[in-house]
N, C-alpha and C positions, 0 to 999 in steps of 0.2 A: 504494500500500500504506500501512497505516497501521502505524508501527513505532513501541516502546518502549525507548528505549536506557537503560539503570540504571548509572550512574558513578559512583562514589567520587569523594568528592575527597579531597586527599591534604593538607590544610591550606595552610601559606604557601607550600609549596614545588609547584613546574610539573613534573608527571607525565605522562611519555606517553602511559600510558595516555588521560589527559584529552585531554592533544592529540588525539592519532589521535580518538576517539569524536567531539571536539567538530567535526570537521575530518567524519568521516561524518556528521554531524547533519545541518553545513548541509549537505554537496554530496545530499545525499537534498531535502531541502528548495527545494534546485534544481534538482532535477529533478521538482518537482512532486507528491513522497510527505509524507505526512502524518510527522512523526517529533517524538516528545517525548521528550525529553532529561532525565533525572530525576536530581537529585545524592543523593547518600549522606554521610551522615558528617559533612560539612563542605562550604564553599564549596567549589565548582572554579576552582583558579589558574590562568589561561590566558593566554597572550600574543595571541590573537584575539579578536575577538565570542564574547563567551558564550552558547549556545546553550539551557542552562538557565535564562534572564533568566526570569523569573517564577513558576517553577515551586517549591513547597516542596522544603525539602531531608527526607528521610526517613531514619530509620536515623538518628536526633541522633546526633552521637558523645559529646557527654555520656551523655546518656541510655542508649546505646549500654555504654559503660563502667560506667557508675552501677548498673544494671542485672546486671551482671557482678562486682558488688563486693558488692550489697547485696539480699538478700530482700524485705527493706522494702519497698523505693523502688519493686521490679517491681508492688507494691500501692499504691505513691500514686496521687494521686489527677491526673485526668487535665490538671486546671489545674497541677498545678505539673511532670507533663510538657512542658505546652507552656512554661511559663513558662522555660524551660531551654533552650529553642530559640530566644531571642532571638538577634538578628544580632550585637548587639555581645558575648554568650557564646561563641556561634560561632566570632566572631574572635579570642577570647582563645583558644578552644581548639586553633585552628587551628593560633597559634603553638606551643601546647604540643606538637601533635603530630608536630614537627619534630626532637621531641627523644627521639621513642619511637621503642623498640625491639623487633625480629622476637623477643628472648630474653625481653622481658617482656610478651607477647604471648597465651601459650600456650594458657590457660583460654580468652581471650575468642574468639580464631580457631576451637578448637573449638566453642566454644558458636553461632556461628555458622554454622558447619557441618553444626550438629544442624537450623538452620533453624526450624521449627514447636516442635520440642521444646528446642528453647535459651532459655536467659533472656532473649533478644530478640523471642521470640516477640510479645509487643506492637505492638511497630516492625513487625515483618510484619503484625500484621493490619489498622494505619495505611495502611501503603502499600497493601494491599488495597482498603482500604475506599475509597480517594482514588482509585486505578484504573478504578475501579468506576463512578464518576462522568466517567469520559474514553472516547470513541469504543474500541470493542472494538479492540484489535489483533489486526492478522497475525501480528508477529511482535514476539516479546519479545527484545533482547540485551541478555546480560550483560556488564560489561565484561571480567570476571575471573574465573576459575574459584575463586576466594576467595569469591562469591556463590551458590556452588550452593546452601546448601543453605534459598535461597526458592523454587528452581527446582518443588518440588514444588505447593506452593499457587497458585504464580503460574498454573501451565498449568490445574488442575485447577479453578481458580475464574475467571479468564480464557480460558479455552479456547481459549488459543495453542501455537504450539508456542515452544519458547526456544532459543535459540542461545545458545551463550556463547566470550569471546574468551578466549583463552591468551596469557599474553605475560610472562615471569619469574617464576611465581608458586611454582617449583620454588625457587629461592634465598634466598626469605621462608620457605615451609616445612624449609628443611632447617636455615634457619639459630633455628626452634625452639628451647625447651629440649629435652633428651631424654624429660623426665616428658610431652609432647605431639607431640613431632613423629610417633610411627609414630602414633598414633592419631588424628592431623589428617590424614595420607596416609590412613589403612584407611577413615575417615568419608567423606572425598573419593570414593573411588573407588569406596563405595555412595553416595552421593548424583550420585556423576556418570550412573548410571543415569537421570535424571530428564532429562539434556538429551538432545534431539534431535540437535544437531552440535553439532561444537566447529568454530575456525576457529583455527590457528593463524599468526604472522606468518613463520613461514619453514618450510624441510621438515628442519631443523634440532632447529627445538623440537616439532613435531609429532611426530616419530621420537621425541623424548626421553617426549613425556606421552602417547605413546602406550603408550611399556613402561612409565611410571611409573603410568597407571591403569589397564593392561590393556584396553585400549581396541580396538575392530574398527578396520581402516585408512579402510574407508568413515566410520568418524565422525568422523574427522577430514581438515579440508580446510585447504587451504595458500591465503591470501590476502596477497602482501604488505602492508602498512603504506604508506599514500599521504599526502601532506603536499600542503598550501593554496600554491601557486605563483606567483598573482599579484604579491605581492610581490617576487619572484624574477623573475617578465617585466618588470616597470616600473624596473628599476633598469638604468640603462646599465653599459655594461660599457667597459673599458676596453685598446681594442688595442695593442701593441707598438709602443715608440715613437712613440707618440703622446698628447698631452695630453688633447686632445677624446673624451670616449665615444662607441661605438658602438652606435645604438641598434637597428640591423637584429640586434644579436647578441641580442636580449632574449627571442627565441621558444625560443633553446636548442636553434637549429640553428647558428649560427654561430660562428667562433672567439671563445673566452671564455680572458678574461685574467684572473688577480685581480688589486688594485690594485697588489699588492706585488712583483709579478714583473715590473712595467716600469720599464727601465732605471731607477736613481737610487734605486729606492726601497729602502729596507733589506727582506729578506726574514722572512716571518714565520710561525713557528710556532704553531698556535690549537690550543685543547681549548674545546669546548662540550657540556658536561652538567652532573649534580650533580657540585660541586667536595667528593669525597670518594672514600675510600680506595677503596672498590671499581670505582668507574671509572676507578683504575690512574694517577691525576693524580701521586702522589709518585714513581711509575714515569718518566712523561714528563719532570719537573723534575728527576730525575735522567738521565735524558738527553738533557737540553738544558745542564745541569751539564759532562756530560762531552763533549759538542760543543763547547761554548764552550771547553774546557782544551783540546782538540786542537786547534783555534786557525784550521781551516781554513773555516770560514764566519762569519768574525769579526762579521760585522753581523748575524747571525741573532739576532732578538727573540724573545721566547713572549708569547700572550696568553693568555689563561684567562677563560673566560668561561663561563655558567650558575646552574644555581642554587646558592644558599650560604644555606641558613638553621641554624637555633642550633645544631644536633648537628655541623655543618662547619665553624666558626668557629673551633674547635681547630686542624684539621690544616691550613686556611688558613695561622693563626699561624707554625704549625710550618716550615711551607713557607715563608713571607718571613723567618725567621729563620736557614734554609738555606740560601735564595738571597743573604742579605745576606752570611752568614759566606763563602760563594766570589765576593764580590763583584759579586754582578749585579743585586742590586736594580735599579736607574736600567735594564733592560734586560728588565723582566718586568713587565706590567700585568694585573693584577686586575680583573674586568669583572664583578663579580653581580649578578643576578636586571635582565636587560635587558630591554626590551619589544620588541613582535616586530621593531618597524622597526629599532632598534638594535641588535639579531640581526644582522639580514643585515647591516646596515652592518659591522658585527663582525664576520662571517664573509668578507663582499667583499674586504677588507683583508688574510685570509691568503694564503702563498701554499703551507700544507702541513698536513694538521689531523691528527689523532689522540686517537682518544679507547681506549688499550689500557685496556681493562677486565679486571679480572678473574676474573671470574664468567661464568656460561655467558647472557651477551646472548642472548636471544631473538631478537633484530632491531636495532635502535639508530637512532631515527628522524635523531639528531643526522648522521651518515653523508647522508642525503637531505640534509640542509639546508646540509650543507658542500659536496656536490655541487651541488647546485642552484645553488651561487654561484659554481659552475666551479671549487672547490680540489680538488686529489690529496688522497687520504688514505690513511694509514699504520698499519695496522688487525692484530694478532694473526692466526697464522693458528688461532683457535680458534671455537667455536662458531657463530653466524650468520655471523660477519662475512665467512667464504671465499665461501661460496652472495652475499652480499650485492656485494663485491666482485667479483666471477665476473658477477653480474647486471647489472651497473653499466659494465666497465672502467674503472672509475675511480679506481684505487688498487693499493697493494701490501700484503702481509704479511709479516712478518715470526714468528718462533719464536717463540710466548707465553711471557710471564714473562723474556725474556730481555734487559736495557736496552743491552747491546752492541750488540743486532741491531736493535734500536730506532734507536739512535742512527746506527747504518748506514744504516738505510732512512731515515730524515730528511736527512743527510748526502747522499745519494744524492741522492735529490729535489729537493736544493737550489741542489748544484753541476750540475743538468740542468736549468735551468726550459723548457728546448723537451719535455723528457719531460713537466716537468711539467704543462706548456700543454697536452699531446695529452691526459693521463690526466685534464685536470677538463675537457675539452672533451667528452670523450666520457662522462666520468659523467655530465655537465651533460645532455647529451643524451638519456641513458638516462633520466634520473629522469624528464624530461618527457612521455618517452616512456611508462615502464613505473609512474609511482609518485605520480603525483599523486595529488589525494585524488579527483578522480570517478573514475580506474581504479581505485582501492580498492573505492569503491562500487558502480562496475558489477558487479564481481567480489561484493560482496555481497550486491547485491540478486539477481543468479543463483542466487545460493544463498536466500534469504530467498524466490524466488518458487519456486522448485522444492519447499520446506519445506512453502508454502502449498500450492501444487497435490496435494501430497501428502497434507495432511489431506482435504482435499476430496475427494478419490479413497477414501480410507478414509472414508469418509461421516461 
């Protein structure tokens, strides 16, 4: 098949969204389908191979903005568009948009939602035009239901049908001003007429954007979220009481140990995502705060690790300022923006991870990559994360929002590490099982040739 994947990139900072797509690009690619990978906006930050190496990026996010600000500029001229798409522009912009905000958003989401009739209309009829010059596709995906509204031109002048993925895009919308959010929903949910299926990453958030766009059940389908695993196989593991790794344990059928759970070594508590408020990180530091004062897992460490660019460099602050005033600095390390190998190495060394978010997660690919490396994890019982946990055995939940029960369940975990050896054994196992990234892809190419077959039938 010959497939179009459309991605945002999210400037300096590493988006799941990105991942996952970048992660279906190539295993499509491996398996022999044609797939071009097209960024949006800005570069895509990734901790893998870049699978949009060569491709223009469409949708400049200057331009994109500039566009949104000024009448004018929608009538310059088309050199000093391009001139605005330089890479070293790009990257300044990149960083800037680390610091933007879902509240000062409003105008331009809707205007992109208008699609053809939005002040971006230009930028659509660029990536048209450039499409146009690439092998027709089967099938068009979007990364975001944030993109519908190209969805109309794309099918109509490509003559594909479009998918599009779903995956948080309810939390950006509602976190709106009020002068835009119900009319960024009501545009949504006529423009979502235009796609073919939706695919959402759990039956969590599908149920949710089901009732939020009035949506048939048939158009929406449930595909987990798979993650790149090699990495994950070639690293030994480390057994019980023993100095020397295990390398039979590498397939993710055998017993997996973290490092930190054999004898001698101090135990260790990780968070990996973005280091900010809504992934519930001043929650955790508060109950790693109030672990340490009850005094009963005295060598219990936190590490903190993922992305931190300029808009989180605050509550960073905030938080070793907290840490220091209850004395624990010297027992907290700070880990941002790693590359992939330094990931897992960072992740192999816990031996209990959580990432309590706030917000209604879609999915939480971080969850995979903590399992993957054989850690329990201690997860809300709110939104995805019970179905995900439930899919996995890999972990427990606790009462959202509540840092006693947090601190319990970490508590727990810690004074058990035989529990906690069986709960990352068996998530470990799961994820290789149910969540890599070609079962993602198998799973969507199913859908992606059933889509086709069906134009076809409809002549």
């Amino acid at each position: 098949m010959n497939i179009i994947q459309l991605t945002p990139g999210a400037g300096a900072m590493f988006c799941g969204n990105c991942l996952r797509d970048n992660a279906l690009v190539a295993a499509l690619r491996s398996f022999g389908h044609d797939a071009l990978m097209v960024p949006l906006y800005l570069p895509l930050t990734l901790d893998e191979p870049n699978q949009s190496v060569g491709t223009p990026i469409f949708f400049n996010g200057i331009n994109v903005y500039l566009e949104q600000k000024s009448a004018l500029f929608r009538h310059a001229p088309s050199w000093f568009h391009n001139l605005l798409a330089s890479p070293s522009l790009l990257r300044w912009a990149a960083g800037r948009a680390a610091k933007t905000r879902a509240s000062d958003l409003g105008d331009l989401t809707l205007s992109m939602l208008r699609g053809e009739e939005g002040n971006q209309a230009r930028e659509l009829d660029s990536l048209l035009a450039w499409l146009g010059t690439q092998a027709r596709p089967d099938i068009i995906c979007l990364s975001n239901v944030l993109l519908v509204g190209m969805a109309r031109r794309l099918k109509r002048e490509l003559h594909a049908p479009v998918v599009c993925m779903l995956q948080g895009e309810d939390s950006f919308l509602d976190a709106l001003p009020l002068s835009h959010r119900n009319s960024c929903w009501e545009k949504l949910a006529e423009r979502a007429t235009d796609i073919d299926l939706f695919v959402a990453p759990s039956h969590y958030f599908a149920h949710l954007m089901r009732n939020r766009l009035e949506l048939r059940p048939d158009r929406v389908q449930v595909v987990y979220n798979g993650i790149n695993l090699a990495a994950y196989q070639e690293h030994p593991i480390l057994t019980q009481g023993s100095s020397k790794p295990d390398r039979s344990a590498a397939n993710g059928n055998s017993p997996n140990l973290p490092t930190s759970v054999v004898p001698g070594v101090p135990p260790q508590l990780g968070f990996f995502a973005r280091m900010c408020r809504e992934k519930g990180l001043p929650e955790l530091v508060d109950a790693f705060i109030t672990l340490k004062n009850r005094g009963r897992v005295p060598q219990l460490r936190l590490r903190v690790g993922g992305s931190c660019g300029p808009a989180d460099e605050p509550l960073v602050a905030d938080l070793r300022t907290r840490l220091a005033a209850a004395g624990l600095s010297d027992q907290v390390d700070f880990c941002p923006n790693l590359d992939h190998a330094a990931k897992v190495a960072f992740l192999r060394e816990l031996s209990v991870f959580s990432v309590p978010a706030l917000y209604g997660e879609a999915f939480g690919l971080y969850l995979l990559e903590a399992l993957a490396a054989g850690v329990p994890v201690v997860q809300p019982r709110t939104a995805a994360f019970p179905e995900i946990v439930e899919a996995t055995a890999g972990g427990v939940l606790f009462p959202a929002g509540d840092v006693q029960a947090l601190a319990d369940a970490i508590e727990a975990m810690v004074l058990d590490p035989a529990r906690a050896v069986a709960l990352g054994k068996a998530g470990r196992q799961a994820v290789f099982e149910k969540f890599s990234a070609e079962t993602m892809t198998r799973s969507m190419l199913h859908l992606f040739e059933a889509l086709s077959h069906r134009r076809f039938a409809a002549g």
